[in-house]
N, C-alpha and C positions, 0 to 999 in steps of 0.2 A: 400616416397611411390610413386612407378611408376605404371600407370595401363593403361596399352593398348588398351583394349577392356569391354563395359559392356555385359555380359552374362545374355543373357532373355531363361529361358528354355518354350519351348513348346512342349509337350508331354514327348516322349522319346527322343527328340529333344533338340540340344542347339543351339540358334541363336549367332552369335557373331557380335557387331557394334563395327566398329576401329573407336576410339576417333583422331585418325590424320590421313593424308593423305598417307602416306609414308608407314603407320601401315601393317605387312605381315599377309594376314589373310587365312587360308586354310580351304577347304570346298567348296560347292556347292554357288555360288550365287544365291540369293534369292531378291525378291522385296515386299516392303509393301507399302502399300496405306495408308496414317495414317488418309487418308477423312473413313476409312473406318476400320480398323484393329483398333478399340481402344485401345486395352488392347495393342498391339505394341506400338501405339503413348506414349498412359499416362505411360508403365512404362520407355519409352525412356525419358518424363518430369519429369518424378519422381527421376530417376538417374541425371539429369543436374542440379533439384535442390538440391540433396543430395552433390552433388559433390561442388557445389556454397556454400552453408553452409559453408563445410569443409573445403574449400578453404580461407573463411573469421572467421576460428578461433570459432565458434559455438560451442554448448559443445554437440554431437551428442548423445544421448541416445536411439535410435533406427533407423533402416533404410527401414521398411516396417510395417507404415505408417513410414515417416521420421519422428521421434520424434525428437527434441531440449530443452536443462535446460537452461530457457533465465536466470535466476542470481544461479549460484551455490551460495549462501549464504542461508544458511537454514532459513526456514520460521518462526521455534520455538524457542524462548529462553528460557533463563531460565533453571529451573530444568529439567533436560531428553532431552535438545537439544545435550549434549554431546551423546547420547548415539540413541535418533530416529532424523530423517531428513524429511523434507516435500520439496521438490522443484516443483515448477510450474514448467509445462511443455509442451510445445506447441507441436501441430502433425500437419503436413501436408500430404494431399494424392491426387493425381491428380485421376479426375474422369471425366467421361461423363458425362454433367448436362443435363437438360431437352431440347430436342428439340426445339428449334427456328425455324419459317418459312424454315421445312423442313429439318434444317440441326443439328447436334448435335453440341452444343458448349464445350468443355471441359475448366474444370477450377478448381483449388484448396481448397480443404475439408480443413477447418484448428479448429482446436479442442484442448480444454483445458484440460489439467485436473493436478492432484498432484502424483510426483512420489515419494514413501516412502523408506528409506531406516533402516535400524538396521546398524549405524557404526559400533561398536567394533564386531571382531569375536567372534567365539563361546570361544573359550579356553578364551577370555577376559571376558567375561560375566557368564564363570563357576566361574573365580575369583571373580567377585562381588558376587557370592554368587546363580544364575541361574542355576537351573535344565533341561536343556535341553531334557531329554528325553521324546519323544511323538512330537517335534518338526519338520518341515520341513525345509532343509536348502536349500543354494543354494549355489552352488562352480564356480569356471571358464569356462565360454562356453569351449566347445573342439573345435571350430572353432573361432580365432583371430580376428573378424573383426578390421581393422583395423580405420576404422570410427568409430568407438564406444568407448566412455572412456569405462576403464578397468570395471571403479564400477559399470557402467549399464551391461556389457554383461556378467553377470551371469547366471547361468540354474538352476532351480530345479532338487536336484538328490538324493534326499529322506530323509524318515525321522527317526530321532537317537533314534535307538531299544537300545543300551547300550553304555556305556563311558569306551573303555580299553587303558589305558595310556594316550598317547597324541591323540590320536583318536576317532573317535565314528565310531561304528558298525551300519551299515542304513540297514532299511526293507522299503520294497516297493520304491525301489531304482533303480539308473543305474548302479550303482556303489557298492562293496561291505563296502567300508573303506574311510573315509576321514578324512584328518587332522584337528585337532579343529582350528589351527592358520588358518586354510583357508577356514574356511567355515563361514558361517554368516546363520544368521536365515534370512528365507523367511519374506519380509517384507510386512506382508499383517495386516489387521484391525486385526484381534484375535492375531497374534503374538506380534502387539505391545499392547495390552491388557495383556497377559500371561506375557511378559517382563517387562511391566510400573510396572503392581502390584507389583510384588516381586522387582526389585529393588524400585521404588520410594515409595513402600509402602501406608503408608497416603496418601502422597504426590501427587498420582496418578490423586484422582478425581480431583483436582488441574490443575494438566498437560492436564487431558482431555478437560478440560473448556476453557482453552485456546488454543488445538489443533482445535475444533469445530471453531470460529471464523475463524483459519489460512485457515480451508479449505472450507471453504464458501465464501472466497476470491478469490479464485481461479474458483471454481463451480459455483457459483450464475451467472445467467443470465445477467444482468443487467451490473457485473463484466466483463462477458466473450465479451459482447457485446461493452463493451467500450474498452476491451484489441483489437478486432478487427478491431474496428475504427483505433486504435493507430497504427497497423500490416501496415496500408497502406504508413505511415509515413516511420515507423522504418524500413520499407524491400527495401527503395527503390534504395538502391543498390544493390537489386535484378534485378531490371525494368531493361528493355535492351535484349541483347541477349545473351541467358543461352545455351551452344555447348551441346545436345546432342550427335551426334554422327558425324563422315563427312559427310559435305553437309544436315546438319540439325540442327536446332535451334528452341527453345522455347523465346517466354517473355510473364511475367507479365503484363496484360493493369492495376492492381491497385484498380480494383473497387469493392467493396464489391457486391454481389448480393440482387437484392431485389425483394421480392415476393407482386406483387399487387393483387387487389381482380378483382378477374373473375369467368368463367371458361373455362378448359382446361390446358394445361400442364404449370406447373412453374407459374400457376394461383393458388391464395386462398378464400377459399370460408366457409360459414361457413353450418354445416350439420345441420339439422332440427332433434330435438327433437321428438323419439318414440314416437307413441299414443300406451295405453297399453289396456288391453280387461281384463274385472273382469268376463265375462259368456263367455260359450262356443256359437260359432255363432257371436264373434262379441258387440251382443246386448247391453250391456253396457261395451262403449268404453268410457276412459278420458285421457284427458291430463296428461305428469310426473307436479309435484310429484306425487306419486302413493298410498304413506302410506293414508293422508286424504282419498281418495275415497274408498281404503280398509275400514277404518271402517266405512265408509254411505255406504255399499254396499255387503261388504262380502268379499271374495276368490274366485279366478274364479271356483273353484271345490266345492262350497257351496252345492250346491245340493246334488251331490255322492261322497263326501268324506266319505270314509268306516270307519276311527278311530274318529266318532262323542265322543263317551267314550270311551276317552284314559287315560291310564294307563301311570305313569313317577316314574319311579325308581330317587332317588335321594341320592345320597352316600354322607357322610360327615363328616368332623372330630368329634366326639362328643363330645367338648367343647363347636362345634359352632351352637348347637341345636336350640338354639332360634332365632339366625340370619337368621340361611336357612329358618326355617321356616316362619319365615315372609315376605322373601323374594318369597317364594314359593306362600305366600298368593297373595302377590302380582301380581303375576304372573298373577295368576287364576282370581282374582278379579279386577286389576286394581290397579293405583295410582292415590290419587288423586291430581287436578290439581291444586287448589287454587285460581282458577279465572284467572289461564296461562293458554295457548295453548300447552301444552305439551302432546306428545303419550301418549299409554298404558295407559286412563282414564280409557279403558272397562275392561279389562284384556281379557287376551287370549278367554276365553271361548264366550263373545261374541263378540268381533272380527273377530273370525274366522270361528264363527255360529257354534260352538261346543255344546253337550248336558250338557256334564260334564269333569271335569280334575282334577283325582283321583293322589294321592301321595303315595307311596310307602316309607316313608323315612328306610335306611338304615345305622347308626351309624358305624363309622370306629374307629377303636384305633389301634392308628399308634406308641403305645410303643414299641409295638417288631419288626417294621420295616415297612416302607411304605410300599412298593410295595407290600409286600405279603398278609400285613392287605386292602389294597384296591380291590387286588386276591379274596379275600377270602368273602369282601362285594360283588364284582361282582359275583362272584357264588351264592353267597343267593340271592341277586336280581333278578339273571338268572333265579330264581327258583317260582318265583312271576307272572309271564306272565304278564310282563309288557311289553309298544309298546315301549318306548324308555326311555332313561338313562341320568339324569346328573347327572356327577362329581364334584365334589366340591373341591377345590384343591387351594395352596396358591400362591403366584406368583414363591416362591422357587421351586414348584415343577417340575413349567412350565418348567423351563430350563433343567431338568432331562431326556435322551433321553432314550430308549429303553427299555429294562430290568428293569433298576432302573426306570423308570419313573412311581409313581403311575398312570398317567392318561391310559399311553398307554397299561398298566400291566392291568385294569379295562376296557379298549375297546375292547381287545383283547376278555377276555372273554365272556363282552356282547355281542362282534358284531359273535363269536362264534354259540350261540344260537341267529342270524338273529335282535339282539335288537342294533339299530343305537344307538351313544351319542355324548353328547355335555359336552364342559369344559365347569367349569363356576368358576372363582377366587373369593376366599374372597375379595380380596380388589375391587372385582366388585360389594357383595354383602354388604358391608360395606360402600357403597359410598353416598355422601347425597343426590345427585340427580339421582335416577336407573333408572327416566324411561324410558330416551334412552336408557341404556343398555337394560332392559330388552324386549322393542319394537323389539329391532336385534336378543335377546334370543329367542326370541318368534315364529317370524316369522323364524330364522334357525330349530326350534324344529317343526314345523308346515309342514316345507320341509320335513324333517326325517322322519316325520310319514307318509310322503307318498303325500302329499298336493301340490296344485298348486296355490301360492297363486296370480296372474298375468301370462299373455302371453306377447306380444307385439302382437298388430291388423295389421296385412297383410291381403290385396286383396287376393279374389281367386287366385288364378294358375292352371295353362292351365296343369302344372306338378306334381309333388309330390318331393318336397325338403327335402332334411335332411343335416345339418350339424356334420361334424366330426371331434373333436377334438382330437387329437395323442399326448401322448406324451410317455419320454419313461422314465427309472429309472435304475440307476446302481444300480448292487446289490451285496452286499458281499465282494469288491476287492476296492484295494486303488488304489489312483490317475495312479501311472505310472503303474500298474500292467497290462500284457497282456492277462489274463485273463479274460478279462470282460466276463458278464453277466448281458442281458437286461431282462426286464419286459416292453413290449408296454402296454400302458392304451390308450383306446378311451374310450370318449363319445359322445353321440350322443344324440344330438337336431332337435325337427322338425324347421320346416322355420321359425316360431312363436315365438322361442328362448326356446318352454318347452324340459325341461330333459324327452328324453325318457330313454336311459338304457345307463349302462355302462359294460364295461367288462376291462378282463387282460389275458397278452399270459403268458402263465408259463416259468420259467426262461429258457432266450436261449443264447448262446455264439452268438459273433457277428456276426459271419457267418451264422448262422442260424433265425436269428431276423426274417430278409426278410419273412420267410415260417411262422413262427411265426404269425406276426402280421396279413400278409395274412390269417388266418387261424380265427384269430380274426374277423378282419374286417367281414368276410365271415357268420362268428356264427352269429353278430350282425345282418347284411343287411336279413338273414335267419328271423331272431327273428319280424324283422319289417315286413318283406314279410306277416307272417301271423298275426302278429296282425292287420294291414289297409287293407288285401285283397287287395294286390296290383294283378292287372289281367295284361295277358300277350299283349304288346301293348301299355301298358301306360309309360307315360312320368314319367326319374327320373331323377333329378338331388340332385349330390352329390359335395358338398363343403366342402374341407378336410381342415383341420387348423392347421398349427402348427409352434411351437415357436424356434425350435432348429437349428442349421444346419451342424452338422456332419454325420445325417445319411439321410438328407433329400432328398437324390437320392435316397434311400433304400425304403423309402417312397413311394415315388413317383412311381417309379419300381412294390412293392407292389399293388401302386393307379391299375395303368394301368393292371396289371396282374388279379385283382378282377374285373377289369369293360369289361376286355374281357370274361368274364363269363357271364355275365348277358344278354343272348341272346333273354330273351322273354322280354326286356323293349327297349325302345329308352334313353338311358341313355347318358345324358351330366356332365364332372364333372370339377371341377377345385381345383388344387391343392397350399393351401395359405402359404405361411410363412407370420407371423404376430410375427413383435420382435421389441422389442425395444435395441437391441443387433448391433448398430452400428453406423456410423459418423454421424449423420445429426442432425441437429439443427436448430431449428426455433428461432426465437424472434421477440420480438413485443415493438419497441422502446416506444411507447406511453402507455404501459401497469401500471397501478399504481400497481398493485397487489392487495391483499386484506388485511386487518387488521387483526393482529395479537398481542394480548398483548401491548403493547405498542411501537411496530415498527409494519410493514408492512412483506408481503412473499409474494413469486411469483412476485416481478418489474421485467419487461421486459419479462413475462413471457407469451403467446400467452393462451388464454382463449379457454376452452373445447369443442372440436368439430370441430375444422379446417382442412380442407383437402386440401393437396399442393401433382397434380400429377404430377410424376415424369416422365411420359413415360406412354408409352400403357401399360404395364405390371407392376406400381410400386405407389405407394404415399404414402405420409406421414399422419398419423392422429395424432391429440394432443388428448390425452387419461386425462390427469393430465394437469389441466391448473393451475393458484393459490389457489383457492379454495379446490384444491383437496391435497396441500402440506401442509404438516403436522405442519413443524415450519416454523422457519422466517431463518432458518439454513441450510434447505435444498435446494439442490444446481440445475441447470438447468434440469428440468427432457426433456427425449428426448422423440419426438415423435413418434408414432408404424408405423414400415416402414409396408407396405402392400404387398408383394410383389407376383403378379400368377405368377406360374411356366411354362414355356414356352412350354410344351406338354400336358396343359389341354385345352381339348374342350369347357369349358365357360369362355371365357373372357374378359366379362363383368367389367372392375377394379371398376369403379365408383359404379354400385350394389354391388358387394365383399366388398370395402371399404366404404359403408353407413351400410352394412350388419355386420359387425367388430363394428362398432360405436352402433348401435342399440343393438349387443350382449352383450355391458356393462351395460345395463340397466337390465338386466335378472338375477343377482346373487342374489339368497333368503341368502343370510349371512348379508346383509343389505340393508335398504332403501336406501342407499346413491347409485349415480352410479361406476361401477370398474372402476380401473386403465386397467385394461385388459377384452376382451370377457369373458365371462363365457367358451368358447369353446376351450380357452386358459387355465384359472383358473380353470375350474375344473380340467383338466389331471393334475396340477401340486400340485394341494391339496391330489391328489390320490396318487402320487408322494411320497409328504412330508411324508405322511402318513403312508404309505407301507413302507416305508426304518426304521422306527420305530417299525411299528408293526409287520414285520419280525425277528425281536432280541427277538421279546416276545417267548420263549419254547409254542412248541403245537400250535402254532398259525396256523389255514390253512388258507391260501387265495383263497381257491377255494368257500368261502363262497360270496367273492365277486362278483361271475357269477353264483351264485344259490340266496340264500333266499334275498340277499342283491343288486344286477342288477338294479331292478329299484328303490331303495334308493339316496338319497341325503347324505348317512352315512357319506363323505368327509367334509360337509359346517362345 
C-alpha cells in the first residue's frame, strides 16, 4: 500500500497533506496554524499515529477513534469460544485537553473496552441448528479500508425477513439480498444471548458466568488504570518523531495525566451535598439523607396536598389474593421494625400526613390470556374513580413489551381515563424484607398523585429559572430506515428541582421535528407565564438540558428561535448537553471501593460528586461513584461530560455543572441519589415508555398534555 497524501475534509472542502516532499499535489495552497486550528493539528496526529501502528504490525480495528486488538486470542474458552469471541481492545484519539497557563495542550484519549465477535457465518450456524430470522447481520464495508483487518470492517445491512436458498431476504436494510456464507450476525449483547441459548443450550448460563468475569477484565477501573500505566512502557517505540505530513511531526512525551485537587480548569474538586426544603418558604430546611426528616416532618406539600383520601386500584393475579393484600396493608400501615432502623415503620398514610388510603382490589384471571384479562381488570378499575393504579405482575411479564405486555395493556387503559400507575412484581411482594421496597413504592405512588414530597432549598433570585429537559423518541421505523419519525418530550423543572409539567410534540418526520418541538416548547413557556404571573420586564432564565447529539443543533436552533419571541422579558438561556455518551475517564488510584459480598466494587473508582473542568464551556461530573455500582462486576462507569453549547447567553459552567449534580438528588422513584438529573431521566422514562404504550390499539397520547401534564405518571 502506497499512500501520498492524508485527506482531511472541511466542509464542502478537501484539504490534501503530501506525506513526502517530492509528493505532486494540485490545488490552491492553504496555511494552518496548528497553535490554533486544532481539529487540523489533532487529526494530522491522529493519522501519524494510525499510520505508526500499521506500520509496526498492530492489528487495527478501527481508524476514527484509532482502535487496536492488542492479543487476537480470544478471551473465552471453553464451550462457545468456537463460535462468540471477546477481544480487548485499546482506542486512541488525539484531543485538545484542558487549558494550561493560557495555552492549549493537546494530547491522547486512550480507552478500553471489549470487541465481540459471532465467528461462524450465518449459513454455518443455520447448520447447527440457528434460526436466524428477526436478526441483524452485518456483511463487507463497501469501502476497503485498507488499515483495517477484514473481520473488523464490517457494516450493518439489515435484518433477515426470510431464508430462500442460499440467501436471506433483509427488511430494514441497505441491501436487498445477501449471501448466508457472508454474513454473520451483528455481534451485539442480545445476539449473543439469542445464539448462546439455542446452540449451547443448558450450557449457556454456564458460558455466561464465565463471560461476566472475561469482561470486567477488561472494563474494571482499577484493570483499565493499570493497563494505562503499562501503555507508557509498551508504546515506547512510539516516543520520538511520528511524520505527519512535510515539514511536520508529532511525539509522545509518555506521561500519563493527572488531575490534582483545586479549582479551575484540569483542576478537581469535590461538589457539596444539596440542602433539601420539606415547607414551602424554605422553613424547614435539612440536610440529604432526606427520607428520615421526611418522616419527623411530613412532605413539602403537607399542608395543600389535594388527594388527602386517595383511592388505589390494585390489579392482581387471583391466586395471589392473600399476598397483595397484606402487602397493601402494609403499605398503608407500616412494617414493623423489630428494634432495627429500617423505613416504612409509619406506613404511607402517616408519612406522608394523608387522612386515609382506601384499596380498590381488582382480581385478574389470566386463563384466557394475559393481556386482555388485565384490559379487561383495567377497565373495571377505570370505572371505580380511583386516583391511581398498581399492577401486580410476575417478573415474566416484565420482559413482555407492548401489545403482549399485561402491564403496558393495563396503563394504557388507566392512564386513558387520566389514572397514573405503578408496576409492582410478585417477587417484590414476596420478599422477606419489603420495606425498602415498599419505602421507593411509596413515595413513587405519592409523586403520581400529584405530591411533592421535597424541593432542594435555593436562595432567592434576582430572576425566575426553569429548567428543561429534551428529549426525543423514535417512533414506528427500524434502525436503518429513512423514514424516521420523532416525538420531542420536555419537562420542565422550576430552579428548586420541583416537576412543573410536561408535554409531547405529535409525531413529526425529521425535517419537521425543528417546528415541532418549537411548538412545544412554546405551549409549555405559555402554561408557566400564567400560572406564576410572570409580568412584562421580569427576568427569565432558561436552562435547556439534554442527553443526545444527533439533532442537538436542531435543538439549539429551536432554543434560539423561542427565545427571540419572548420580547416582554429579559431572558438569558443556556443550552446543555449532559452525556455520559463519550471518551473520558477519570480514576482514583487510591480508591478501595466499597464492599460488596465478599469481594469489594468500585477499586479505582473516584467517589460521587467530583468536578474536573475541562474548558470554559465543558466538565466532567462523577454521577456513579462505588457505592452507586451495582455489583463487584461492573466495569468503569464514565463520568457526565457537561457540556454549554457555544451560542447560549448563560454561561455560567461551574453553576450549570453544580446545577446537574443537585438535579440528581430530585428523582421521587427513590431515596437513593440518580445516576443522572431528573432533567435528563425523566425525558427518557417518557421515552421508554411511550414507544411501548404506542403498540397498545386505541391508545391516545394526547392524554399526556391534557388530564396527565402535571403527573409524575413516567416514575
Amino acid at each position: 500500500m502506497v499512500r501520498t497524501h492524508f485527506v482531511l475534509r472541511a466542509g464542502d472542502d478537501s484539504i490534501l497533506f503530501p506525506y513526502g516532499p517530492d509528493t505532486k499535489t494540485e490545488g490552491q495552497v492553504a496555511e494552518f496554524d496548528t497553535t490554533i486550528d486544532h481539529s487540523v493539528a489533532n487529526a494530522l496526529a491522529r493519522q501519524a499515529l494510525l499510520r505508526s501502528f500499521f506500520a509496526r504490525g498492530r492489528s487495527i480495528s478501527g481508524v476514527r477513534p484509532i482502535k487496536i486488538v492488542r492479543d487476537t486470542s480470544n478471551l473465552l474458552t471453553g464451550k462457545g469460544a468456537d463460535t462468540f469471541v471477546v477481544f480487548p481492545e485499546y482506542s486512541f484519539d488525539v484531543r485538545p485537553l484542558a487549558p494550561q497557563e493560557g495555552a492549549f495542550v493537546n494530547g491522547v484519549l486512550v480507552n478500553f473496552g471489549a470487541r465481540l465477535l459471532i465467528k461462524p457465518t450465518v449459513a454455518e450456524l443455520i447448520d447447527r441448528g440457528l434460526d436466524p430470522v428477526g436478526l441483524y447481520v452485518v456483511g463487507e464495508n463497501d469501502v476497503d479500508d485498507p488499515y483495517i483487518l477484514p473481520m473488523f470492517n464490517r457494516r450493518l445491512v439489515g435484518r433477515i425477513e426470510r431464508i430462500e436458498g442460499d440467501e436471506a431476504v433483509l427488511a430494514d436494510a441497505r441491501q436487498e439480498r445477501i449471501s448466508l456464507g457472508k454474513a454473520h450476525i451483528e455481534p451485539s449483547r442480545l445476539s449473543f444471548e439469542r445464539v448462546g441459548r439455542k446452540l449451547l443450550g443448558s450450557a449457556y448460563e454456564a458460558f455466561q458466568r464465565q463471560m461476566l468475569p472475561r469482561l470486567h477484565e477488561v472494563s474494571a477501573a482499577d484493570k483499565q488504570l493499570a493497563r494505562l500505566q503499562q501503555i507508557v512502557g509498551t508504546f515506547k517505540d512510539l516516543q520520538g518523531e511520528l511524520p505527519c505530513c512535510v515539514g511536520l511531526s508529532v511525539s509522545l512525551d509518555g506521561h500519563l495525566t493527572e488531575v490534582h485537587q483545586g479549582i479551575g480548569v484540569g483542576l478537581s474538586r469535590k461538589l457539596h451535598t444539596p440542602q433539601c426544603s420539606l415547607r414551602p418558604g424554605g422553613s424547614i430546611t435539612v440536610p440529604w439523607p432526606v427520607d428520615p426528616k421526611l418522616d419527623a416532618n411530613g412532605p413539602f406539600d403537607a399542608d395543600s396536598f389535594e388527594h388527602k383520601q386517595s383511592r388505589v386500584a390494585v390489579l392482581f393475579p387471583v391466586d395471589q389474593k392473600g399476598h397483595v393484600q397484606r402487602f397493601a396493608a402494609q403499605m398503608r400501615d407500616g412494617v414493623p421494625s423489630n428494634g432495627g432502623n429500617t423505613p416504612m415503620r409509619q406506613g404511607m398514610v402517616r408519612k406522608y400526613r394523608l387522612q386515609s388510603l382506601d384499596f380498590e382490589f381488582v382480581e385478574v384471571d389470566t386463563r384466557g390470556g394475559k393481556a386482555q384479562a388485565y384490559r379487561q381488570a383495567a377497565l373495571s378499575a377505570a370505572q371505580r374513580e380511583v386516583d391511581v393504579a398498581l399492577v401486580v405482575i410476575t417478573d415474566e411479564d416484565r420482559l413482555l413489551l407492548g401489545a403482549q405486555s399485561p402491564y403496558f395493556t393495563a396503563k394504557a387503559v388507566l392512564m386513558s381515563q387520566g389514572v397514573p400507575v405503578q408496576a409492582v412484581r410478585m417477587s417484590t411482594i414476596l420478599q422477606n424484607n419489603v420495606a425498602y421496597s415498599l419505602n421507593n413504592l411509596a413515595l413513587g405512588l405519592y409523586a403520581k398523585l400529584g405530591g411533592i414530597p421535597w424541593t432542594l432549598s435555593v436562595q432567592q433570585r434576582l430572576v425566575h429559572e426553569i429548567v428543561v429537559g429534551i428529549g426525543s423518541a423514535r417512533i414506528g421505523f427500524d434502525r436503518l430506515s429513512e423514514r424516521e419519525r420523532l416525538v420531542g418530550i420536555t419537562t420542565v423543572f422550576s430552579g428548586d428541582g420541583n416537576y412543573l409539567l410536561g408535554n409531547a410534540t405529535t409525531e413529526a418526520a425529521s425535517d419537521q421535528y425543528q417546528s415541532a418541538l418549537l411548538n412545544s416548547l412554546r405551549a409549555s413557556l405559555d402554561e408557566l407565564k400564567r400560572r406564576f404571573g410572570w409580568r412584562a420586564g421580569d427576568k427569565l432564565r432558561i436552562i435547556f438540558h439534554q442527553a443526545f447529539k444527533r439533532y442537538k443543533d436542531t435543538e439549539a436552533k429551536a432554543v434560539e428561535n423561542l427565545v427571540a419571541e419572548l420580547t416582554d422579558f429579559e431572558v438569558e438561556y443556556a443550552f446543555v448537553q449532559v452525556s455520559g455518551d463519550h471518551d473520558w475517564k477519570l480514576f482514583d488510584a487510591s480508591a478501595q471501593g466499597a464492599a460488596y459480598r465478599q469481594s469489594r466494587k468500585g477499586v479505582a473508582v473516584p467517589e460521587r460528586g467530583q468536578i474536573v473542568p475541562l474548558g470554559p464551556r465543558a466538565a466532567l461530573v462523577t454521577l456513579t461513584g462505588p457505592q452507586q455500582l451495582k455489583t463487584d462486576l461492573q466495569g468503569c462507569p464514565s463520568p457526565m461530560l457537561v457540556s454549554v453549547h457555544p451560542n447560549s447567553t448563560f454561561n455560567s459552567l461551574d453553576y450549570i455543572a453544580k446545577q446537574v449534580f443537585d438535579l440528581t438528588f430530585m428523582s421521587w422513584r427513590t431515596f437513593m441519589p440518580s445516576t443522572h438529573p431528573v432533567s435528563i431521566a425523566y425525558p427518557n422514562l417518557v421515552v421508554d415508555l411511550l414507544g411501548n404504550l404506542r403498540q397498545i390499539p386505541n391508545f391516545n397520547p394526547d392524554i399526556l398534555i391534557t388530564k396527565l401534564k402535571e403527573s409524575r405518571w413516567f416514575l
